[in-house]
Each structure stands twice: as structure tokens, then as C-alpha cells.
N, C-alpha and C positions, 0 to 999 in steps of 0.2 A: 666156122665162118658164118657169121648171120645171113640170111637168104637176103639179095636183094628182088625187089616188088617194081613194079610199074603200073599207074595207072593214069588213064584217059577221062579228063574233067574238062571236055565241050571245049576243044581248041586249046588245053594248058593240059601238058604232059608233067607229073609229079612223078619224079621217081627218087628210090633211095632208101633208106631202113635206117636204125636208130642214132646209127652214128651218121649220116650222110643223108644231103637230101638237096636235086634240084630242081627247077622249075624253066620248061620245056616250054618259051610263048611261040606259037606256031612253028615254023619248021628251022628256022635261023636260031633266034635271039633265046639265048638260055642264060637264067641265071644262076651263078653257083648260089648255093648254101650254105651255111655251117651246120654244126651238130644242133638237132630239136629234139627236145625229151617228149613233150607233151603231148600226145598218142591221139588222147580222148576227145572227141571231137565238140562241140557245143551251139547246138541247133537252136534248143529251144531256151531261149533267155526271160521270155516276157515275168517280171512281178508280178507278184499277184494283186488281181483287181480288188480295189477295199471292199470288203465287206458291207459298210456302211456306207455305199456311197450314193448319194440320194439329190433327187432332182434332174435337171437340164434333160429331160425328155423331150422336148422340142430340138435339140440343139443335136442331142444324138442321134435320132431320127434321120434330120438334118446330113452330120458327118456322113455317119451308114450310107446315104443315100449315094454319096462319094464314090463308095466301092461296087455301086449297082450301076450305075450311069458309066462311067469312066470309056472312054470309048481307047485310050490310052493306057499305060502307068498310072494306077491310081496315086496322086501325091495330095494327102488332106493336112494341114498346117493350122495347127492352134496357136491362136498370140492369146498374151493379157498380162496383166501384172503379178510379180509376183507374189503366191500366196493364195493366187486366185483358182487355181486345180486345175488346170493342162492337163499336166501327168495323172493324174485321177480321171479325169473322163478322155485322153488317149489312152489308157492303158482298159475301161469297158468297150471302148471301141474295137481295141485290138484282141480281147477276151472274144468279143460277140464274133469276130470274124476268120478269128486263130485257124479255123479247121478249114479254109477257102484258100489257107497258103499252108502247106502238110508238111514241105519241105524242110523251113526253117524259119524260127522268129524272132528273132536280132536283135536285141534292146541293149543301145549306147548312148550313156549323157555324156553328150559334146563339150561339157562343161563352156558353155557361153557366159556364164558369169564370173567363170573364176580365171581360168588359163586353156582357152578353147581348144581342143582339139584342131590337129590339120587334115586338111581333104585326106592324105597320106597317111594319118595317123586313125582314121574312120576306115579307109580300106583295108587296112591290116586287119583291124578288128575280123571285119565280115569274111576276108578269105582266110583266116585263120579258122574261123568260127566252119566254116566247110573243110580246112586241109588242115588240120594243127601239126603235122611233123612238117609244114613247110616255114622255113628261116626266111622272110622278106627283104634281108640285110640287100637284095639288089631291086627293090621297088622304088623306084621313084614320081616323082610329080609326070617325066615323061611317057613313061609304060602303067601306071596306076588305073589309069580310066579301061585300059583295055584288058587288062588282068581283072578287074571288079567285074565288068561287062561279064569277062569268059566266064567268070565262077557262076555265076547268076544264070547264066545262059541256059532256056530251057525249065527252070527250077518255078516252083510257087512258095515264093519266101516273101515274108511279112517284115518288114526295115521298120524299126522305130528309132528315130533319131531325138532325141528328148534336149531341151536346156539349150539348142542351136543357137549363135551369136552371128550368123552373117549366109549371105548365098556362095559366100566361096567354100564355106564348109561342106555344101552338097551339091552345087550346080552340077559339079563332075562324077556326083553319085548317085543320081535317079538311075535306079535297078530298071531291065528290060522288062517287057511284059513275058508274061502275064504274074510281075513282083507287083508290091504295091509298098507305098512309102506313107509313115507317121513323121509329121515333124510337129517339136513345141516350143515356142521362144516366146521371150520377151519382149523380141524384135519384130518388127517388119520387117519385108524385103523381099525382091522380084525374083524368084525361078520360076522360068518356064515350066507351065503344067501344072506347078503349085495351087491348089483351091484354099483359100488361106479364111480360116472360121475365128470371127474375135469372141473371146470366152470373157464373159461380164462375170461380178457379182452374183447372187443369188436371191430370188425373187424373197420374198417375208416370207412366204408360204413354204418355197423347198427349205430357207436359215430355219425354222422354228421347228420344220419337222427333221431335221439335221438333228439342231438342238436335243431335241425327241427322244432323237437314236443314244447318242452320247449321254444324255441323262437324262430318264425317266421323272424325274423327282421335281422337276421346275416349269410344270404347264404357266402355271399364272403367270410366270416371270419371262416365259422365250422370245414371245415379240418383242418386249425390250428387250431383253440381251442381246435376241438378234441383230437390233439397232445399233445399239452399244458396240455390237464389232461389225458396226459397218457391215453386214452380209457377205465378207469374205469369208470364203472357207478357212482358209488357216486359222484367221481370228475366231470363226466357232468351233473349230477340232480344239483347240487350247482351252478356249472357256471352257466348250461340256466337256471336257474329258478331266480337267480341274476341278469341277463340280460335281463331277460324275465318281471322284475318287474321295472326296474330301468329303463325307457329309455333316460333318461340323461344322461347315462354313456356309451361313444364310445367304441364298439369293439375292436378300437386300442388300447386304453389306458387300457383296462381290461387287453389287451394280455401283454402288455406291463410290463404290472403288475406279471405277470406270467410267462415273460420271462426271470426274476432272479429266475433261479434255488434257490436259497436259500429262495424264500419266498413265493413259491407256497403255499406253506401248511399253511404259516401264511393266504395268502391270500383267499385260500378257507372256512380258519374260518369267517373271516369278511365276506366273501360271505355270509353264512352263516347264520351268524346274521343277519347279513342285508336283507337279502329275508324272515329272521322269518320261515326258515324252522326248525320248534324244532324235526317235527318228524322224522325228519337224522341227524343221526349221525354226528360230528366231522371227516373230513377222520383223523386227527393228533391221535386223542385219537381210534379211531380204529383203526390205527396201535397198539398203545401202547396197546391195551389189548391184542393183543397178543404174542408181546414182552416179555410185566412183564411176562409170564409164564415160561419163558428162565432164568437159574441160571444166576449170576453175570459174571462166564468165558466163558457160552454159549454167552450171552448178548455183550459181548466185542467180541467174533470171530464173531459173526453174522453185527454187526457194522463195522469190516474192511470190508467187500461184499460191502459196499456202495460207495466204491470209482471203483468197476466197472462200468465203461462207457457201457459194451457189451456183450454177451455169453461168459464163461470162464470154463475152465475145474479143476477138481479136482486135478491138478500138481498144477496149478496156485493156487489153494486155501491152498493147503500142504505149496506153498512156503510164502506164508503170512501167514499164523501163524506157522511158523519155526517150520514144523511138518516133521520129515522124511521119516516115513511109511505115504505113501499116504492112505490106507484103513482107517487110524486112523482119516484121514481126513474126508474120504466119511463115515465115522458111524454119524460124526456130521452133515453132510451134508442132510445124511439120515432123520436125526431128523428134521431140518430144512424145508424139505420138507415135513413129515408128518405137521410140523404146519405153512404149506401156506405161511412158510417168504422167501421161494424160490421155482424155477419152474426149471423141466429137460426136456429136449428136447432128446426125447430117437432115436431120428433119426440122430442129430450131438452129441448126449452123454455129450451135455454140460449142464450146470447151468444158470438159468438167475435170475438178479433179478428185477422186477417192477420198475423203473425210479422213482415216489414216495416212496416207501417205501426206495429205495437209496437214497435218499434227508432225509425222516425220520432217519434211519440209520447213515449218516455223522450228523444232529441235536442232535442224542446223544452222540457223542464221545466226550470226557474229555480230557481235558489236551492237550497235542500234540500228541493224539491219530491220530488225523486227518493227520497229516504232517508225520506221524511214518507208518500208512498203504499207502498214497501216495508214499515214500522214496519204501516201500519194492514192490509194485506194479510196479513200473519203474526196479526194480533191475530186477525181472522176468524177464520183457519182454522184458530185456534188453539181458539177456539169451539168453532168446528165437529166439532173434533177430544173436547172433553170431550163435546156434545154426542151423540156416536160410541159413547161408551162410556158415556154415561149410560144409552140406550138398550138397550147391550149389559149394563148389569145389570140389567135387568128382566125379563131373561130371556124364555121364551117368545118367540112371534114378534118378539120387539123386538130380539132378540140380528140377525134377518136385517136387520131395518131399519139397525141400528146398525152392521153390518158395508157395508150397500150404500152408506150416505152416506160411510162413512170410504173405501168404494174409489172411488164419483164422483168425490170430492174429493181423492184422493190426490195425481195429480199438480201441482197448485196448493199441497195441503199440503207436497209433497216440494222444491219449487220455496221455498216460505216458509223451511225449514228449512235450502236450500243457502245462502241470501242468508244470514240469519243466520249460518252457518258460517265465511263470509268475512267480516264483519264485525262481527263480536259484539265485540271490542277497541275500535270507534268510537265507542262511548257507553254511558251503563249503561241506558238502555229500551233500547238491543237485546240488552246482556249480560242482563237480564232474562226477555227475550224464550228467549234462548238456553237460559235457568236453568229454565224453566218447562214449555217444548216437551215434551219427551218423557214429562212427569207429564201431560199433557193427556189423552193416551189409550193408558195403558198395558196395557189386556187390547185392545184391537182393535192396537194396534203390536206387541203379546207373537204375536200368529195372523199379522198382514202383512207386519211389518218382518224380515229374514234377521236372525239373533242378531250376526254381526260386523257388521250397519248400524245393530243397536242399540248397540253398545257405543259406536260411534262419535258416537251423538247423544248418550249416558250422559257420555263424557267430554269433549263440550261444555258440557253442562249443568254436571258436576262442575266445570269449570276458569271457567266463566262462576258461580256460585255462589261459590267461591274469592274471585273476581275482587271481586266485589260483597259480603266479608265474610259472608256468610250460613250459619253453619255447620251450622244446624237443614238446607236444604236441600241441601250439601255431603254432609253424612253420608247423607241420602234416596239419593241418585246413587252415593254408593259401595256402599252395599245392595244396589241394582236390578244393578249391576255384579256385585256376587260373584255374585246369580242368575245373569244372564247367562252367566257365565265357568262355574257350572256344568253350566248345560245345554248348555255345548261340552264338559262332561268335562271343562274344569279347571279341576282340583279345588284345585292350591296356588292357581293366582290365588282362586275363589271364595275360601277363607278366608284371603288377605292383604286383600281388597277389604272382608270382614267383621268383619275386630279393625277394618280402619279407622272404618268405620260406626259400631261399638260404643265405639270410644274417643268419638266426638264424641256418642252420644245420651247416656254420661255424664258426658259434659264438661256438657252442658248443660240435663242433667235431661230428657230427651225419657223416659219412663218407656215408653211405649207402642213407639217405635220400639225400645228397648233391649231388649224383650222381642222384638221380630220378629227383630232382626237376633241374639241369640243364638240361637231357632229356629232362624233358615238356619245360622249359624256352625254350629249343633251337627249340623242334615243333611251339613254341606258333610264335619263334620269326619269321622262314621261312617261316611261314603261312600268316604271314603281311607286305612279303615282305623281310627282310633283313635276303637273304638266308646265305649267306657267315657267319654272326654271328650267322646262328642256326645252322649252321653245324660244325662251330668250340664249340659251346656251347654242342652238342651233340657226339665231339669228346673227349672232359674234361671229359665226363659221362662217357664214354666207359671205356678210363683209369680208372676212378677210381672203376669200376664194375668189371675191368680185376685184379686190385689189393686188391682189398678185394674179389675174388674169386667169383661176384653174378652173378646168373642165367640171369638177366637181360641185361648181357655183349651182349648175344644173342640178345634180341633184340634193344638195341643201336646198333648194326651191320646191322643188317632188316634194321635198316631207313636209314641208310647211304648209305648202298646198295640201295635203294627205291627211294636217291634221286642223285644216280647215283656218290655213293663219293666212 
């Protein structure tokens, strides 16, 4: 007959041998067991810390400091997106601090993205990992917290909980002191005692010397490449290690590969494959797990975000999904940033989103979803753009105001204006679009825009006005142009761009522009000489500004006076 054993584990009485085995919770409540083979016990679980893992020495420093201060349960929690290395610098933190918990070090992925584990399903683990001949077939939700407590009880054991999807997975398993607890998710969310550190990106400087590590062979090239994947780490474990095995494949031509924004993320699959790294992840499919977790109308607002080029605030996001209470906007925003599929910058109050996960992001949009949030992303900043120089006529302080919303938003403005550019031939709301732009805000684009970037939006707008028979705003565009073409000094183009103007405001009665545009014709024309027809050209102005009443009559008067008429 096999000897039977009994032992005492801090309030839980285990007893029984290979065939039999129960579990003793203080002096009543026992639960039966069945038969457990599994003898050998399993303390120390932690993987091994990469080799090559490089960078976020502030940030480590940082965690560390977690398990020095803690006046409590140490519980330090990494979020970020996935891809971004969690589990790479929680697994140096728990390397640097392993020998501060002797007892045991517990590493389980809760799987939060796939099919999470349950609170019930995480305690097994950890009192398995101390008793393995115990059968938990009697642990439930209601004795669980105090069976984990017992085991723990007394011990210095290091918990890593990795890949976590919600506070119900651990609310009810922060270990007693003196344990201390790792968690990493993609999520936010509230447990008490939690100190929750967001893991960004990686600065140019630690992506290039990453780069480095992974292959020697590509100094000239790593700050772009680093660029190129975006400074996430997955996306540079993939690149150099791809590079780093293939050395028949040039630099240029990888980046090259990479430089169509649409096919990064194909791209870094075949990297992928190719380097035979199976034990990383997909970065395409690590987006998507955390996506599928987003309803079908979360799923669709979170995919208009991808055609930001740049930091954007929560008006801008109200005005793409045709929301009017902006708060209604920031609840979903809110949500978005509990699950890492966007970043705030609580210092300019804005939103950003990761340059892949926007390339993943416009990958899922259906139908003319794509060309539908492009169209209303222009219309905004097309807003934003009048609202710029509304400002900036009001002079006084309002001119700085109006000049700092037009440079915030410049890049997203400038980004609106390219998309247009290529596409303004695909329908007439973008030729529209295209027609309008540069009238949006013409004294804050006259101070920001270089004169040859303006003509180039001048003869979008003129050939998209064309395009869409509009001749009242055709002739506008070719005005704005003779200016233009002036203030480079040339002076034949200004006044061919100005008969043109002038033929169409009386082709069509514009009385008011027909006065401005002889004005300029007539500076353009004194300026190159033949003063006698600019100053009869800018006397036609006068009169016609004196009989339709315009403020401008004034200054037709200035220049005539100015050139001594």
C-alpha cells in the first residue's frame, strides 16, 4: 500500500498520495479530489529576458522604482499597443528583481486577446504551480480568493500576469505581501493598488541602435528604416532580423518596399516568413486582435482615425462622425484609448494614432468608406482653415490666435489638400473641395504658404472650378494667381493671369471683382513699365468701386495719390 503524507500550507491542509488527494480549507470545508499524477512542482516559470533588448532606461528605472517604494503589494501594469514590447521590458523587470521573490515566479498569459482566461482559471495555475498532486475539481469562484490568499501566504513570490483583458481577471488575485504582481495589457482599467506605466514607441535613437543589434550591416540606412516601421519594436525585430539574414537584399530596395505606405504591413509579413521568425507575431494580425474586440459601429468610427496624417483633437473627431455633442465623441475616444488603438498627449490635449495601425485602419474600410472619411476630413480643416483667418481679421490679439490654430493644424490641413490634389478628377464633391481650399484662408496661407506652393493650390482650384463650369470662381483663381505671379516679380505672367480674370468678371457681370482685378492689372501693369495704362487701368477701378459703393474706392485713391495722379 502506498504511504499516505500530510502536509500543512499556511491554513490549507493537502493530503493524499498518488492515487488520492484532498484539500483541507481550515478546519470544516474540505474538498474531495480525484487522482493527480503530476508530482513535480513548478516555481520558476519566468522566460528568458531578450537578449537584445535595448532602450527604455528611463521607463525601467521608472517601473523598478515600483518595487522600492510600494508601501503595499507591489502591483506595476504595463499597457500599449500591441507590438509595442510589454512583455519584453516586464519580463527585464522581473529578471532584475527575480532574487527579491526566492520563493516562486509565475508567468501566465491570460490570453486577453484571444479567449481570456478566468479569475478561476489564473488560480489554478498559481496553486497548482505550489501543490501539483492537488485536483482543484472543488475550487470555485466562491472559495478561490481564499485558497490563492492561503497559498501565497507568508511566501515571496513574483506573479506575472501577461496579455490581461479586464480587472475581473485579477481584482480577486492581487497576492498578499510581501508577493508583488506584473501585469501587461492592452487594455486599461481600475485595480486597486494597480500603478499602471504606458509603454510608447521607441525614441530614433534606442529604434536605430535596436536596428544595430539585429543587423550590423545597415548604419546609413537605420534612421530611415527606423522611420519606416514606425519605431515599433515588432516592426524592427522583423525588419533587422530580415535583413540581418538575407544579405542579398539591398537596404534600398527593402525601404523601397516600405515606402508604399499601403504595403508596409503586407510587407513586414513576408519579412516575416522569410526570416522564419514563428516566435513573433504577425504585426497585421496583432492589430486585428485587438480591433475584433471593438462592435461593428465602434469598428467603423475607429477606422475613419486612419486617414489622420497627424495629432487631431476631439472637435475634429465630432466632425467625422457627424456627432454634435463633442463629449459623445470623447466617451468613444475614451474607450479607444483604454484599448491602446489610440494615444493622448495630455500636454497639447490631443489624440494620435500610430502611423501603422492608420495604414491597418484605412486596410479595413469597405466600400467608399475610404473616399467618404477623406471628403469629410478636408471639409473640417477646411473650417478650420476660414475659421484661421476669420480670427486673423479681427485683428489685434486675434490675428496670434488665428495664425496658431492655422499652424496646429497645418499639417492635417496640408495632408487634406494633398489627398485632394490626387484626386480631385474622381467626383465633383472633391473637385469642389479642390475649387474652394485655397479661398478658405487666404491672408493666414498669403504669411505660411511659399508663393510657388501657392500657385500650385491656385491652379488646382482654377482647373477644378473649370472642371465644374463655375466661372464666377475660375476668374477668383486666376486673380489670386496674377497676385501671386507678382510677388515673384513676374510681372508678364501677373498681367496675362489678369486680362484672364477681367475677361470672365465681364463676361459675367461680377462688377466688384472687375474693379479689383483692374486694380491689380493696373499695379501689375506700372510695375513693368507702362505706367500711363496702369494708371488709366486703376482709374476704371476707382469708378467702378465709387459706383457700387466699395470700401476699396479708398484704396484705388492711395495708389493714385502714391503715384502722384
Amino acid at each position: 500500500m502506498a504511504k499516505k503524507n500530510a502536509k500543512k500550507t499556511d491554513g490549507i491542509q493537502i493530503s493524499g498520495d498518488a492515487n488520492n488527494a484532498n484539500i483541507v480549507q481550515g478546519d470544516n470545508n474540505v474538498i474531495n479530489l480525484p487522482p493527480e499524477y503530476v508530482k513535480i512542482n513548478s516555481l520558476y516559470q519566468l522566460p528568458q529576458a531578450l537578449a537584445d533588448f535595448t532602450g527604455r532606461e528611463d521607463l525601467l528605472k521608472e517601473i523598478l522604482s515600483d518595487f522600492e517604494t510600494s508601501k503595499g503589494t507591489t502591483i506595476s501594469g504595463l499597457t500599449g499597443l500591441g507590438g509595442i514590447g510589454k512583455t519584453a521590458l516586464g519580463l527585464q523587470v522581473a529578471h532584475q528583481i527575480k532574487d527579491k521573490y526566492p520563493d516562486a515566479q509565475i508567468f501566465i498569459d491570460l490570453k486577453g486577446t484571444t479567449a481570456p482566461l478566468t479569475a478561476l482559471d489564473i488560480a489554478r495555475h498559481v496553486i497548482l504551480a505550489f501543490e501539483p498532486s492537488a485536483d482543484l475539481r472543488g475550487l470555485d469562484e466562491n472559495n478561490m480568493q481564499a485558497v490563492f490568499q492561503s497559498i501565497l501566504n507568508g511566501k515571496r513570490a513574483l506573479l506575472y500576469f501577461d496579455n490581461a483583458r479586464s480587472a475581473e481577471q485579477i481584482a480577486k488575485l492581487i497576492p498578499p505581501q510581501p508577493c508583488a504582481l506584473i501585469v501587461t495589457s492592452r487594455w486599461t482599467f481600475p485595480v486597486a493598488g494597480l500603478k499602471t506605466h504606458k509603454v510608447g514607441v521607441l525614441d530614433e535613437k534606442e529604434a536605430v541602435q535596436f536596428l544595430l543589434e539585429l543587423c550590423p550591416r545597415i548604419p546609413d540606412h537605420a534612421n530611415e528604416l527606423a522611420k519606416a516601421c514606425g519605431y515599433l519594436p515588432l516592426a524592427l525585430r522583423i525588419a533587422g532580423s530580415y535583413l540581418g539574414v538575407n544579405h542579398n537584399i539591398g537596404v534600398d530596395t527593402y525601404l523601397a518596399e516600405l515606402a508604399s505606405v499601403k504595403s508596409r504591413l503586407e510587407t513586414f509579413a513576408k519579412s516575416r516568413e522569410d526570416a522564419e521568425l514563428t516566435s513573433e507575431p504577425d504585426v497585421f494580425a496583432t492589430f486585428e486582435l485587438s480591433y475584433n474586440h471593438l462592435n461593428q459601429e465602434q469598428q467603423k468610427m475607429w477606422r475613419t482615425l486612419g486617414v489622420f496624417p497627424a495629432p487631431f483633437d476631439s472637435i475634429a473627431v465630432a466632425a467625422m462622425w457627424e456627432i454634435e455633442d463633442v463629449k459623445n465623441a470623447e466617451e468613444v475616444l475614451s474607450l479607444l484609448m483604454r484599448y491602446s488603438l489610440i494615444d493622448f498627449n495630455e500636454a497639447s490635449a490631443r489624440y494620435e494614432l500610430h502611423d501603422l495601425l492608420g495604414e491597418f485602419a484605412r486596410s479595413k474600410m469597405k466600400g467608399g468608406e475610404e473616399e467618404e472619411a477623406y471628403i469629410q476630413h478636408a471639409k473640417h480643416y477646411m473650417q478650420v482653415m476660414e475659421t484661421a483667418d476669420e480670427l486673423y481679421l479681427q485683428g489685434g490679439e486675434n490675428i496670434l490666435l488665428g495664425l496658431r490654430l492655422f499652424d496646429v493644424e497645418w499639417e492635417n490641413i496640408r495632408s487634406a489638400h494633398a489627398w485632394i490634389t490626387t484626386n480631385v478628377n474622381a467626383s465633383e464633391s472633391i473637385a469642389e473641395l479642390g475649387m474652394y481650399f485655397p479661398d478658405a484662408a487666404t491672408y493666414c496661407l498669403d504669411l505660411r504658404l511659399p508663393p510657388r506652393d501657392k500657385i500650385l493650390w491656385l491652379e488646382i482650384a482654377k482647373d477644378a472650378a473649370k472642371k465644374l463650369g463655375r466661372r464666377d470662381m475660375e476668374g477668383v483663381h486666376l486673380g489670386n494667381l496674377g497676385l501671386a505671379y507678382y510677388s515673384l516679380g513676374e510681372v508678364k505672367k501677373a498681367i496675362e493671369y489678369h486680362e484672364q480674370a477681367l475677361v470672365i468678371a465681364r463676361e459675367i457681370g461680377d462688377r466688384r471683382n472687375e474693379g479689383n482685378w483692374l486694380g491689380n492689372f493696373g499695379s501689375a501693369l506700372y510695375g513693368s513699365g507702362e505706367k500711363e495704362k496702369g494708371i488709366e487701368s486703376v482709374k476704371q477701378a476707382l469708378a467702378i468701386f465709387e459706383a457700387i459703393e466699395s470700401p476699396s474706392a479708398e484704396l484705388a485713391r492711395n495708389k493714385l495719390k502714391e503715384w502722384g495722379v
